[in-house]
Every structure is written in structure tokens, then in C-alpha cells.
C-alpha positions in Angstrom: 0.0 0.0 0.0 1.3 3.4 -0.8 0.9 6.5 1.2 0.5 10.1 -0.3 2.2 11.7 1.6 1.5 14.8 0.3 -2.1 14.6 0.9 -1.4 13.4 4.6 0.7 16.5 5.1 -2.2 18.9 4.0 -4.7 17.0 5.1 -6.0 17.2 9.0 -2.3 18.4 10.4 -3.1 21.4 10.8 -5.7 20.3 13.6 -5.5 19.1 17.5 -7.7 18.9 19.7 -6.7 19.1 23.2 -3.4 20.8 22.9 -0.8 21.3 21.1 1.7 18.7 22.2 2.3 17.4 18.9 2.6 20.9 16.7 6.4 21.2 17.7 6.8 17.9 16.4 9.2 17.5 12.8 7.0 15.1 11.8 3.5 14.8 12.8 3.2 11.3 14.9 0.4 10.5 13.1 2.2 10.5 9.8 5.2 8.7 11.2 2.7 5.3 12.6 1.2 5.4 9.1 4.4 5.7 6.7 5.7 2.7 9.1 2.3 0.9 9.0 2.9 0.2 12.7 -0.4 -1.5 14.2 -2.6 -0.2 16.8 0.4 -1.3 20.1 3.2 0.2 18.3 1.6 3.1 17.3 0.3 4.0 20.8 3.9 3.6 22.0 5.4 5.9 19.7 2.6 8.3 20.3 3.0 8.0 24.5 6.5 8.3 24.0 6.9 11.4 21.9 4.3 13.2 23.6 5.1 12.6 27.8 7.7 15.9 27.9 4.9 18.1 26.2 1.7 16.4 28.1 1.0 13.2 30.6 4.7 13.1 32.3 5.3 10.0 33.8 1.8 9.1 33.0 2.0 8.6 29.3 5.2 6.5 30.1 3.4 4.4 31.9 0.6 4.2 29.6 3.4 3.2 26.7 5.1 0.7 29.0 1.6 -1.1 29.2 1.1 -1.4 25.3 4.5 -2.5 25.0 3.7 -5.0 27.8 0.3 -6.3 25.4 2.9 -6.4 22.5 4.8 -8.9 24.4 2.6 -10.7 25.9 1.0 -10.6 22.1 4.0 -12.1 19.9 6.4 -13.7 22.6 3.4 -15.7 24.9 3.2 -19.0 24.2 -0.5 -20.0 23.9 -1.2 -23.6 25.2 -5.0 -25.0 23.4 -6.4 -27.9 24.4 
């Protein structure tokens, strides 16, 4: 699948609701999930993690440790089936 970029770029960056903890970002987070085509986990780690200085502190840490906890326990937990 290929991305336009372009289109992402002019597209809805230019809103946020509830702050503006991602508008001093080089790249909008949102963009960078997509071009990577990271799933829902990942993408809520990269988001937690590039946003905790600006908005939730140690909070949104804690939040990404927890969905990089489920991608663990997702691709390393061995499922026993009867």
C-alpha cells in the first residue's frame, strides 16, 4: 500500500484537539505510525513516548510501557490450546 504523503501532510495536520503537544513535532506522529504501518500497540507507544515531555509526564510512560507490555505478551506468549 502506498501513502501520499502529500495529501497526509495537507490533510488534517493542521488540527488538535486538546493541545498542542504534537505541533512542535518535525514530523506529525500520526504520519510517522502510518508511513511505518505500525499496528494499533506500536503506534500508541510511539505516540505516548513522543508526547510525555509536552503532556502526561510520567503518565504517558506508563501508559506506553503497558502497550509494550500487550505487544509482548501478544508475539512472545506461548498460547497452550487444548
Amino acid at each position: 500500500m502506498e501513502i501520499n504523503m502529500t495529501k497526509i501532510v495537507n490533510g488534517s495536520n493542521h488540527i488538535q484537539w486538546g493541545g498542542d503537544h504534537y505541533k512542535n513535532k518535525p514530523i506529525q506522529i500520526w504520519d510517522f505510525i502510518a508511513a511505518n504501518n505500525l499496528d494499533y500497540f506500536q503506534g500508541n507507544v510511539v505516540k505516548y513516548v513522543s508526547r510525555y515531555r509536552d503532556k502526561g509526564g510520567l503518565e504517558d510512560l506508563k501508559k506506553a510501557r503497558l502497550y509494550i507490555d500487550k505487544i509482548i505478551e501478544t508475539e512472545y506468549t506461548v498460547r497452550i490450546t487444548k
